[in-house]
C-alpha positions in Angstrom: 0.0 0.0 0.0 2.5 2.6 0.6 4.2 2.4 -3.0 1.3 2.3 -4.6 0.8 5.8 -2.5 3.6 7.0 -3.1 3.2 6.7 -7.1 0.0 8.5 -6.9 1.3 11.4 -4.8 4.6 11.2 -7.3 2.2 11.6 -10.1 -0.1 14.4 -8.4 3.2 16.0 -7.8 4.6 15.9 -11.8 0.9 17.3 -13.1 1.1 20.1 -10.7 4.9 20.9 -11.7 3.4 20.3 -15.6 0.6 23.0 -14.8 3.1 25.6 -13.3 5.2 25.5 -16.0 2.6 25.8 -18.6 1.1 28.8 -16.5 4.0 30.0 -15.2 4.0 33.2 -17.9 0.6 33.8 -16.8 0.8 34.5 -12.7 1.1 38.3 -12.0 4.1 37.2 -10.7 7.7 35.5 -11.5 9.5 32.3 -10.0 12.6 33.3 -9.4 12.2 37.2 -9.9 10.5 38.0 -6.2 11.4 40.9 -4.2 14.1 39.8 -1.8 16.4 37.8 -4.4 19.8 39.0 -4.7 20.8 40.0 -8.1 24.3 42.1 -8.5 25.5 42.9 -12.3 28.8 43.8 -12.0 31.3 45.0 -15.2 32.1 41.4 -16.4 30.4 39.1 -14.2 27.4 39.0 -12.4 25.4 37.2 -9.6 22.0 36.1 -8.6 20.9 34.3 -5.6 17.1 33.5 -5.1 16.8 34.0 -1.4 13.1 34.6 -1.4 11.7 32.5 -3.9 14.2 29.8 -1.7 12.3 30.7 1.4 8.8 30.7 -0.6 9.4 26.8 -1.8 10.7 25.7 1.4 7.6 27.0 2.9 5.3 25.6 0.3 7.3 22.1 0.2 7.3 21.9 4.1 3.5 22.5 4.2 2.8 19.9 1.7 4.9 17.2 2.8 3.4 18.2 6.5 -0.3 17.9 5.1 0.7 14.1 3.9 2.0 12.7 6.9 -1.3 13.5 8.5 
């Protein structure tokens, strides 16, 4: 029983990635361009760290993962 759950939340889990990335242009808002993440262009390099949109998933990945173990 639990592989067989586990398949099912895999798949729930790829359809919901599938629909985010077929979406994604249309949210008033973009992964990965939030308020909060660190970009610096310098001369010849730059750099780009995204802290909130780190923060955001962690949130959203802890929440989900504590919703299943209920």
């Amino acid at each position: 029983m639990g592989l067989g759950r586990a398949l099912i939340v895999l798949g729930l889990v790829l359809v919901a990635m599938g629909l985010l990335v077929t979406f994604a242009g249309r949210l008033p808002f973009r992964i990965g361009r939030l308020p909060g993440d660190i970009a610096i262009h310098g001369k010849n390099s730059s750099f780009y760290f995204p802290l909130t949109t780190c923060i955001l998933l962690s949130v959203v990945f802890s929440l989900v993962l504590w919703i299943f173990r209920r």
